[in-house]
N, C-alpha and C positions, 0 to 999 in steps of 0.2 A: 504494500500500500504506500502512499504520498503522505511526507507529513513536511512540517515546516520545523527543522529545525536550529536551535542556538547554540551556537559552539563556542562563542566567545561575548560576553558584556558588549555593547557598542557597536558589532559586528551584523551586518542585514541576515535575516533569518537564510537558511539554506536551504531549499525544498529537493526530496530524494526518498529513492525507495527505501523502507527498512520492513524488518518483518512485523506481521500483524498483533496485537499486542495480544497478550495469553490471560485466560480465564483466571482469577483468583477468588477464593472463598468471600461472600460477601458480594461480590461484585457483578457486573453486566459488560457485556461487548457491547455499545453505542457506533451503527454506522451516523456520521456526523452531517446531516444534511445542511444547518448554517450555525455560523457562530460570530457574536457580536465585539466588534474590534473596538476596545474604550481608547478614548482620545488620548490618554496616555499614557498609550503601550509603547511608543518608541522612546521613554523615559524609564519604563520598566527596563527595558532589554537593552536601555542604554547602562546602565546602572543608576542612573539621578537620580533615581526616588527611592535608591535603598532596599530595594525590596531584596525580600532572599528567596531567591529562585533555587529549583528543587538543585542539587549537585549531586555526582559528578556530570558537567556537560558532556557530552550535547543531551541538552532535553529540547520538548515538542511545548512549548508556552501554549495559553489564552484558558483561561476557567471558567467556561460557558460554553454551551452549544443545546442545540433540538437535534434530536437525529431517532433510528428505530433501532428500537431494540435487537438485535441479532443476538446472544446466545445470554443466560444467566448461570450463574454456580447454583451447584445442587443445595446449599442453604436460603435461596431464593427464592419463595413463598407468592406474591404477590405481583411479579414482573410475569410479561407475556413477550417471546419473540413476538414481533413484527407490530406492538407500541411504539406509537410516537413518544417521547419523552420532553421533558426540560431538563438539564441537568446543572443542578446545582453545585456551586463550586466549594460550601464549608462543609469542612466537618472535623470532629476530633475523634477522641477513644474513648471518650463518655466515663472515666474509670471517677471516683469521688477525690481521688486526691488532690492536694494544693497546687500542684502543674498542669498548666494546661498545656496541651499542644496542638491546638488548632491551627489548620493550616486552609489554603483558598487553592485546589487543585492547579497543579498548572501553574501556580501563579507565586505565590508566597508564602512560605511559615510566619507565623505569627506570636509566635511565643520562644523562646532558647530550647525550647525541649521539641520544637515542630520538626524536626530532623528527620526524626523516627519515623514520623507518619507519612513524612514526604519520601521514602525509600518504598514504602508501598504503593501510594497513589504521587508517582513522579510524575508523567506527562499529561498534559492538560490537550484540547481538542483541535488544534491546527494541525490536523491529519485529518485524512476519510476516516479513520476508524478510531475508536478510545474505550480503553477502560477503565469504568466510572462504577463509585460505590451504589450497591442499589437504594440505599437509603436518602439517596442522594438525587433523585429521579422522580419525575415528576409524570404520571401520566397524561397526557395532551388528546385525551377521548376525541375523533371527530375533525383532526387537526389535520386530514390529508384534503379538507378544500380551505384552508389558507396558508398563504404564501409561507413559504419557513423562513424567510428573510426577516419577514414582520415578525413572526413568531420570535426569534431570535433574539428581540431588542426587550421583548421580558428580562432582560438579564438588567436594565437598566429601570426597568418601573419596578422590579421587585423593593429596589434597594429604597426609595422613599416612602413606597410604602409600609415597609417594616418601619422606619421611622413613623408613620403616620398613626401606627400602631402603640408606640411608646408613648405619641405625646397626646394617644385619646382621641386621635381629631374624628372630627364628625360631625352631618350636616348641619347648614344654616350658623358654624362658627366662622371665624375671620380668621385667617391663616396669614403668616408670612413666608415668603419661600425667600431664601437669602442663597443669591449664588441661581439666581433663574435661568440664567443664559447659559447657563453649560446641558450637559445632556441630563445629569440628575436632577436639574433644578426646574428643567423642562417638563421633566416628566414627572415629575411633583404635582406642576401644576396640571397637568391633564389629567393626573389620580383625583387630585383635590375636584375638580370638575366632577367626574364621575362620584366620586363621594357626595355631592352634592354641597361642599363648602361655598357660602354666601358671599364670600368675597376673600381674595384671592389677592396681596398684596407681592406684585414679583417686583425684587429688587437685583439688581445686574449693572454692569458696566454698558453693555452693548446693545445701543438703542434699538436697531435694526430689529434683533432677537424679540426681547420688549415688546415691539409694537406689534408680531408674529402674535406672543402668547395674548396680548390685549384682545386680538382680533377672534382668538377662540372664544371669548364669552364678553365681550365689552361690558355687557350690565353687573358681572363677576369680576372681571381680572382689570387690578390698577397697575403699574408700572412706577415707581422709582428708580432712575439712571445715577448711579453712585459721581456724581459729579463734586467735586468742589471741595471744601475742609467737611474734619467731621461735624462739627454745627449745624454746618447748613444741611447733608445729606440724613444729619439722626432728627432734624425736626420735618424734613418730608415724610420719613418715613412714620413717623409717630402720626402727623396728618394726615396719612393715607388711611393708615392702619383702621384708626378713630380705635384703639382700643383692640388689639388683636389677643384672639385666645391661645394661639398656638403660632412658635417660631420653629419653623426648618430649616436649619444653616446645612447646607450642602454644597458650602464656597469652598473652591479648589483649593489647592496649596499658598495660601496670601499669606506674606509673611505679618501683616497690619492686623492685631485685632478689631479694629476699630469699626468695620461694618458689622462684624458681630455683635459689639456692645453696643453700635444703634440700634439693631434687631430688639435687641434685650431688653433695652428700654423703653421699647413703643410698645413692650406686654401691657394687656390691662391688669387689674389684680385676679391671685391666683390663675393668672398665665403659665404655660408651659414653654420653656424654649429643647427641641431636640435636638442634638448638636453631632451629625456624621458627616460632616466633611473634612476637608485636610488642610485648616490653618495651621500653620505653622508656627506660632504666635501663642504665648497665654493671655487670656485672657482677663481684664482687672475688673473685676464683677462689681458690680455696686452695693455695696453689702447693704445700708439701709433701703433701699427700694424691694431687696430679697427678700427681707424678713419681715418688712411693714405692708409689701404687697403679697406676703406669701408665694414671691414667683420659684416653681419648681423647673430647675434646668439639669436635664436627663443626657447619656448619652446610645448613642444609636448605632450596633455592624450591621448588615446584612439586615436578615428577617428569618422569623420562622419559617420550617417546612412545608407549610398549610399556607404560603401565601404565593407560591405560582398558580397553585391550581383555582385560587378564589381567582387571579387577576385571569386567567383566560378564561374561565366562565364568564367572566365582565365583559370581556373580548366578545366570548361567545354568544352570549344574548343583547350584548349591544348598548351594556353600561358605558361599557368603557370605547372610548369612538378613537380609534386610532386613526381614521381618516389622515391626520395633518402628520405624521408624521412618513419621514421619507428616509428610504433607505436608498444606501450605495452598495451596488453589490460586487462582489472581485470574486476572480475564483483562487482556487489553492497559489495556483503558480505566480500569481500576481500580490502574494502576500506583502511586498515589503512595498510597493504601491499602493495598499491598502490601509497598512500603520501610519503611510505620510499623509495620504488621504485622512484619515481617523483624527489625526492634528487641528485639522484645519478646520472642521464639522463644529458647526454651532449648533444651539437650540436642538428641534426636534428631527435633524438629522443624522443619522446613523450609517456607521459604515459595519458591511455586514462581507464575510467570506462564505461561503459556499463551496467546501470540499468535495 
């Protein structure tokens, strides 16, 4: 089979035959129909962003795909060859002790002890074919009359929705999405839609994007464009808000705390703010506004197991309107055209490979 592999940090992926990967207890063979390329994967693979990728190279990167089931290990219960799946990139060894070692397949360990579990599930799904935990897989009932491309980009609505999850949100409240113009913050906002959330405060840099997510609900979605000192941009947003119940910061790597603690501030009382993005910055929290408004600020990985399979039912009956969003699709061979593509993707566009 074809996979894309990494043989050196910094180095464009290699695409080449190797043999098909082997069954292991627990596990499923996943032929890989699409998989969704995040904007920044050529910082993973560059090394910038530190991640700890499975060793010894060459591994196969990306921790995401849809694809069908082909074969499952004999402790396998509940998997059928020839499902569609999602598959999900966390997991650990569930044991009670003090170390975790959860790791994101394919992608990164997350703890000093993720070593271990990255020697079993090393390569991630930039190949035709992967083996993937089956605890880890999502059934996709129904799923061969829509596009796997589309289907694929679940890998990016999962992840604010688990946050939406943590901070309670739910219809007819006022939400802030902090960090809207990127791909998670986008697609926050089209959860929050489907949810039914009343009003919809997207805060970003990039006007263009902004006025994109406006146009999905104008009577719902206001825009904040982070211009100017923090002053002026935390009393927009506090004027937007009029009092918001829940903040989702899913702002990229900014080294500035500082649109966060505007966020924070334009809570109304007993606010929630959910915090899974990747500033790089602490954050100097307001301590009496915390405790005299009782604001609760939580933080947010991923999501539960139960929450692919709610978002494509939403898909499926027609909650959730993926209409506006656009994918880019490459196939295997044109992988490292696809990472530089993946950069450049604002808002509700997605680049997607197709093994």
């Amino acid at each position: 089979m074809k996979a894309a592999r990494l043989y050196e940090l910094g180095q464009p992926l290699k695409v080449e035959h190797i043999p098909e990967p082997k069954l292991r207890p627990g596990g499923a063979i996943v032929k890989v129909l699409s998989t969704h390329v995040p904007p920044f994967t050529d910082r993973v693979l560059s090394g910038a962003l530190g991640y700890s990728l499975p060793t010894p190279f060459p591994v196969t990167p990306c921790d995401n795909a849809v694809g069908i089931v082909e074969a499952v290990a004999g402790d396998v219960f509940d998997l059928q060859p020839g499902q569609i799946v999602f598959c999900d990139p966390f997991i650990s060894s569930h044991t009670n002790g003090k170390k975790s070692d959860a790791i994101l397949i394919g992608w990164t360990g997350l703890e000093a002890a993720s070593s271990r579990l990255q020697a079993l599930w090393k390569d991630g799904a930039f190949a035709q074919k992967a083996l993937w935990p089956a605890e880890c897989l999502t059934p996709l009932p129904g799923a061969e009359s829509i596009d796997s491309a589309l289907l694929a980009c679940l890998n990016y609505l999962t992840i604010p929705y688990g946050g939406f999850l943590r901070g309670g949100v739910h219809a007819g409240q006022t939400l802030i999405v902090n960090g809207a113009t990127g791909g998670l913050g986008s697609a926050a906002v089209l959860i929050a839609l489907a949810l039914g959330v009343s009003r919809i405060v997207a805060v970003g840099r990039n006007q263009e994007v902004l006025q994109k997510l406006v146009q999905l609900a104008p009577q719902q979605v206001v825009s904040v464009c982070l211009e100017g000192n923090f002053s002026d941009y935390s009393k927009k947003v506090t004027e937007a808000s009029e009092g918001a119940d829940v903040l989702l910061d899913v702002l990229g790597g900014l080294t500035s705390p500082e649109p966060t603690l505007a966020c924070i501030q334009a809570l109304r009382p007993r606010g929630t703010a959910v915090l899974m993005g990747g500033v790089k910055a602490d954050i100097p929290l307001p301590y009496d506004k915390i405790m005299l408004s009782e604001i609760t600020v939580r933080g947010a990985f991923m999501y539960p197991r139960h929450v692919p399979g709610e978002l494509y039912r939403m898909v499926v009956v027609g909650i959730l309107n993926l209409s506006a969003v656009q994918t880019h699709v490459f196939a295997l061979d044109q992988i490292n055209e696809a990472i530089a593509e993946a950069a450049r993707l604002k808002g509700l566009d997605y680049c997607v490979v197709t093994p």
